[in-house]
Backbone bond lengths (Angstrom), bond angles and torsions (degrees), N, CA, C in turn:
res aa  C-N    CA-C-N  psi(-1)  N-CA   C-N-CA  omega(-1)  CA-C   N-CA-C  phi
1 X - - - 1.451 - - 1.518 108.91 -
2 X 1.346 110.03 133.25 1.489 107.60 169.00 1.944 135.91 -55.76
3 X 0.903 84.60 126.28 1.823 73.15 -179.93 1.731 130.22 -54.52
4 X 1.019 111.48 124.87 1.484 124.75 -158.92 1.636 86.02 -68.52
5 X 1.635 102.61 139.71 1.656 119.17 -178.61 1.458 111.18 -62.96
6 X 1.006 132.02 124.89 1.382 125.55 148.31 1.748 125.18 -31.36
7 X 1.757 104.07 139.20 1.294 108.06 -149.15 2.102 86.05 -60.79
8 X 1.835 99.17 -179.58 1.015 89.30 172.30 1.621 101.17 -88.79
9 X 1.462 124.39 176.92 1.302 148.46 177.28 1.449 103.04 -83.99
10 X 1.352 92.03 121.09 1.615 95.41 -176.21 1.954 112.41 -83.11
11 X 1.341 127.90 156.65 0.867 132.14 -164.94 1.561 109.95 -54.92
12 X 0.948 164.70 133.64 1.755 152.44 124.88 1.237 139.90 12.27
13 X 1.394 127.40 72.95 1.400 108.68 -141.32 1.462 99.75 -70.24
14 X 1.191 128.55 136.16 2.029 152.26 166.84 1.722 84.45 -6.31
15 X 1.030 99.64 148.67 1.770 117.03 167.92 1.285 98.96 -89.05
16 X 1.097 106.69 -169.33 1.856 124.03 -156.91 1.509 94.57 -83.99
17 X 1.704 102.95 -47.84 1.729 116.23 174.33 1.491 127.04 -47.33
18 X 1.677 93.80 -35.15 1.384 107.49 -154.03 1.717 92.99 -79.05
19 X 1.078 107.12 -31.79 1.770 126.18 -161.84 1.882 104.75 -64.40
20 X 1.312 94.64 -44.94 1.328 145.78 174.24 1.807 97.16 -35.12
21 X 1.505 89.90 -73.19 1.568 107.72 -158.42 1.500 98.00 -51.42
22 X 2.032 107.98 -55.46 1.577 125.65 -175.59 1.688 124.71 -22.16
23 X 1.849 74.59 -64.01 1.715 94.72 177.81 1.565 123.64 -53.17
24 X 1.245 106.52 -52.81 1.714 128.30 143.97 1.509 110.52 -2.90
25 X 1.340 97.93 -83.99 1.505 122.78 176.41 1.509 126.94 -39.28
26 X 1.577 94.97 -49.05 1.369 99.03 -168.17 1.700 96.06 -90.28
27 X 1.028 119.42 8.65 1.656 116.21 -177.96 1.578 100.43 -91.52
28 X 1.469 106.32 -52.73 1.403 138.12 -163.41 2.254 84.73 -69.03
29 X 0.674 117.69 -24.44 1.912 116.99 175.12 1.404 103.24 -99.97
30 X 1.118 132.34 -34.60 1.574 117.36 157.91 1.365 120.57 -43.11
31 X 1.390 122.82 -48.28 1.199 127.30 -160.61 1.521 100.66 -88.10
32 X 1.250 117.21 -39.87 1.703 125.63 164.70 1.411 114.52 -35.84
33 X 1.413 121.48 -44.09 0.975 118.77 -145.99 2.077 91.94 -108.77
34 X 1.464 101.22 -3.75 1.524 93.05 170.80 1.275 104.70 -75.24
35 X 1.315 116.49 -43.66 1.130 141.17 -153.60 2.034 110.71 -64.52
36 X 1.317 99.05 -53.32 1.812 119.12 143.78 1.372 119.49 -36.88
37 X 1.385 122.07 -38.84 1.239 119.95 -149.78 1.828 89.78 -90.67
38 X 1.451 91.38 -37.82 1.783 93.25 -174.76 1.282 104.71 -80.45
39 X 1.429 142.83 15.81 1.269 132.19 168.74 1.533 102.35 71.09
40 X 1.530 122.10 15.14 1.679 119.92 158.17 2.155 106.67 -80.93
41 X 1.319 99.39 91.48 1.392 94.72 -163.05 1.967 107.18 -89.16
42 X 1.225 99.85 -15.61 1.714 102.65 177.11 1.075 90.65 -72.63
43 X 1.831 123.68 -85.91 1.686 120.49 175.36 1.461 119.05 -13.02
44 X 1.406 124.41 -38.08 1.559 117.04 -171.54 1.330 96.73 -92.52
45 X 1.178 125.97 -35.10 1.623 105.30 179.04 1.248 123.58 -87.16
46 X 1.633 127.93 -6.33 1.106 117.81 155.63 1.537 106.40 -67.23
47 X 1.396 149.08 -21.36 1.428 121.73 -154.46 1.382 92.64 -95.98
48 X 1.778 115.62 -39.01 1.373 96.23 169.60 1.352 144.44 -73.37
49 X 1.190 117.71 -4.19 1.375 124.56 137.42 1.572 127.32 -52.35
50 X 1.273 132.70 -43.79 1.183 134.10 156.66 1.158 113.24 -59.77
51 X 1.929 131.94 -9.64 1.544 103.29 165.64 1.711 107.21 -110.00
52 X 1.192 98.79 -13.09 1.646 95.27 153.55 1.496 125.84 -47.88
53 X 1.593 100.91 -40.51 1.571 102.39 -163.86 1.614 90.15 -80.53
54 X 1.644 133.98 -46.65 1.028 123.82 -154.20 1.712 111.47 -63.48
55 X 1.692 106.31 -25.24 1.616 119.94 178.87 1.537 103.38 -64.78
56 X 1.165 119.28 -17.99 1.855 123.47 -172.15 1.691 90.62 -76.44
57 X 0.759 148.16 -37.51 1.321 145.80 -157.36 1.693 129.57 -63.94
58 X 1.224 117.37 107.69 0.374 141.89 -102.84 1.831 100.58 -86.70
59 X 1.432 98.37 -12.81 1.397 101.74 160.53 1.466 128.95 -99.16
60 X 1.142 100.92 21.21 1.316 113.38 161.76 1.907 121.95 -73.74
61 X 1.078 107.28 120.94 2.013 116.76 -149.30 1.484 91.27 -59.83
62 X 1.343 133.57 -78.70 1.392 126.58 -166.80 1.934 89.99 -146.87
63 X 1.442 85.26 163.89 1.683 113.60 -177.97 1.348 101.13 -64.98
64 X 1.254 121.37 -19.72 1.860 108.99 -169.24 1.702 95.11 -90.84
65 X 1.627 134.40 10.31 1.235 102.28 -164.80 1.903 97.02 -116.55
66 X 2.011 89.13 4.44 1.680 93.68 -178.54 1.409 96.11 -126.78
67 X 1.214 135.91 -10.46 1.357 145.66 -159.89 1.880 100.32 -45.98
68 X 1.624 101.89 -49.99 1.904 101.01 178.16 0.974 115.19 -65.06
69 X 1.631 124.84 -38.39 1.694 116.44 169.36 1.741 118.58 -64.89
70 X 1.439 113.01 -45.65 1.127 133.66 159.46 1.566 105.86 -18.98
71 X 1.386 131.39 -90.13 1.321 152.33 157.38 1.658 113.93 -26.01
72 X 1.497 127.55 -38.50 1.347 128.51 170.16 1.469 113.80 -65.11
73 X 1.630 96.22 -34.55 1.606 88.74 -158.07 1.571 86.58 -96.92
74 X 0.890 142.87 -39.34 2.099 127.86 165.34 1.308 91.26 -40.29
75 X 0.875 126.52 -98.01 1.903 121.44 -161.97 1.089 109.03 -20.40
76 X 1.432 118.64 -54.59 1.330 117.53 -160.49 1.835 99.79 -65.21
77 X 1.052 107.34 -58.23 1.591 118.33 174.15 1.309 117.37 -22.12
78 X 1.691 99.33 -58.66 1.621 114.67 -177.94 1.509 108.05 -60.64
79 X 1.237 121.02 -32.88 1.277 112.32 173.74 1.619 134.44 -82.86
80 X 1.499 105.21 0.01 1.333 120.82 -169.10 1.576 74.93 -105.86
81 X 1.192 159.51 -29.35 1.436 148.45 -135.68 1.670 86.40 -120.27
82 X 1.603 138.73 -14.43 1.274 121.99 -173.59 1.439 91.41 -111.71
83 X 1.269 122.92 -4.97 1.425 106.62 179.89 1.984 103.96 -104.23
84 X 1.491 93.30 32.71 2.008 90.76 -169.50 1.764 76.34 -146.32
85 X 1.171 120.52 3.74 1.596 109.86 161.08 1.521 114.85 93.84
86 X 1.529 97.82 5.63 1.430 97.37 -163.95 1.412 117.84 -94.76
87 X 1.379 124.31 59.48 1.318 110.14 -155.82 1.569 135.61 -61.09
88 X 1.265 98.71 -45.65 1.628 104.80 169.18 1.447 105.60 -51.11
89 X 1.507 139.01 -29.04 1.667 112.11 -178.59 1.464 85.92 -88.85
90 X 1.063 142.60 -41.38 1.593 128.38 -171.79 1.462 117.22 -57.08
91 X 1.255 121.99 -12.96 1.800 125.96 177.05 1.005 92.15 -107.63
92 X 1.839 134.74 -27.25 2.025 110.01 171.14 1.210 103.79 -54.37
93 X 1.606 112.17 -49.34 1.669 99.36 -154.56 1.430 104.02 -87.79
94 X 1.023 135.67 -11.85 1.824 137.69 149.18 1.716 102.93 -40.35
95 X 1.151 116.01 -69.47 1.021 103.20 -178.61 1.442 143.13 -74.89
96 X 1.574 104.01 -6.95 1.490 119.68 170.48 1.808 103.86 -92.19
97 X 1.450 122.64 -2.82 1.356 123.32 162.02 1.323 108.52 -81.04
98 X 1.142 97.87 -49.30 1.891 106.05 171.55 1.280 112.15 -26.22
99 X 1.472 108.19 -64.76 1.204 139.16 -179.11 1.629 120.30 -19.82
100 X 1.741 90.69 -83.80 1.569 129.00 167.63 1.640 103.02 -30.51
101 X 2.022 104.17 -74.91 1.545 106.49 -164.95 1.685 93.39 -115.50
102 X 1.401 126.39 94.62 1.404 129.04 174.10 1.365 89.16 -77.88
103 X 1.301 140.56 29.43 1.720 119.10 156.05 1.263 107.14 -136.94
104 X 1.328 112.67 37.00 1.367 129.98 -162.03 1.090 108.24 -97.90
105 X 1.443 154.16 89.61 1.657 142.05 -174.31 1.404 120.87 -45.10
106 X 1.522 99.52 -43.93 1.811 91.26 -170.69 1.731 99.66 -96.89
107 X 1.127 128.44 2.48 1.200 126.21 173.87 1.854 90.61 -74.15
108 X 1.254 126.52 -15.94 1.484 117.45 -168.10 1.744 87.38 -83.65
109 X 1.144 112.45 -58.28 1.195 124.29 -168.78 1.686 120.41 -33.84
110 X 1.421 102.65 -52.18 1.134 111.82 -171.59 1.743 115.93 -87.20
């Protein structure tokens, strides 16, 4: 009989840093999203860009464990980028939300 495969290797769980960065992120999209709410749409897309960038980092374990925040904050982006006229970056990051959550409804939307 053939020898049964070794299990697979489970993902890495995030370092202390990486965990670090998340929390970061999701603080840094609270305030984004006040910022959205008041129709300050440059202010909101710079912060969500800063939690995009902080999700790039590099101790962050794998893409599936930020991929839903990942996907909130493109949408959200894309929508701060169509309400500043910018359309071509508002359909990149539509479509790089797409990307993130392809079962995402308003990631279709945007």
């Amino acid at each position: 009989a053939a020898a049964a495969a070794p299990p697979a290797a489970a993902a890495a769980p995030p370092s202390e840093k990486g965990r670090r960065a998340v929390v970061k992120a999701q603080d840094i999209k609270k305030n984004a999203d006040r910022c959205f709410g008041d129709r300050d749409y440059p202010k909101a897309e710079l912060k969500y860009s800063k939690c995009i960038e902080l999700l790039s980092a590099p101790e962050i374990a794998s893409e599936a464990d930020v991929a839903e925040l990942r996907g909130a904050l493109l949408s959200n982006r894309s929508a701060c980028r169509a309400h500043l006229n910018r359309h071509g970056d508002a359909l990149a990051d539509g479509r790089a939300a797409l990307a993130a959550r392809p079962g995402w409804a308003r990631a279709h939307s945007r």
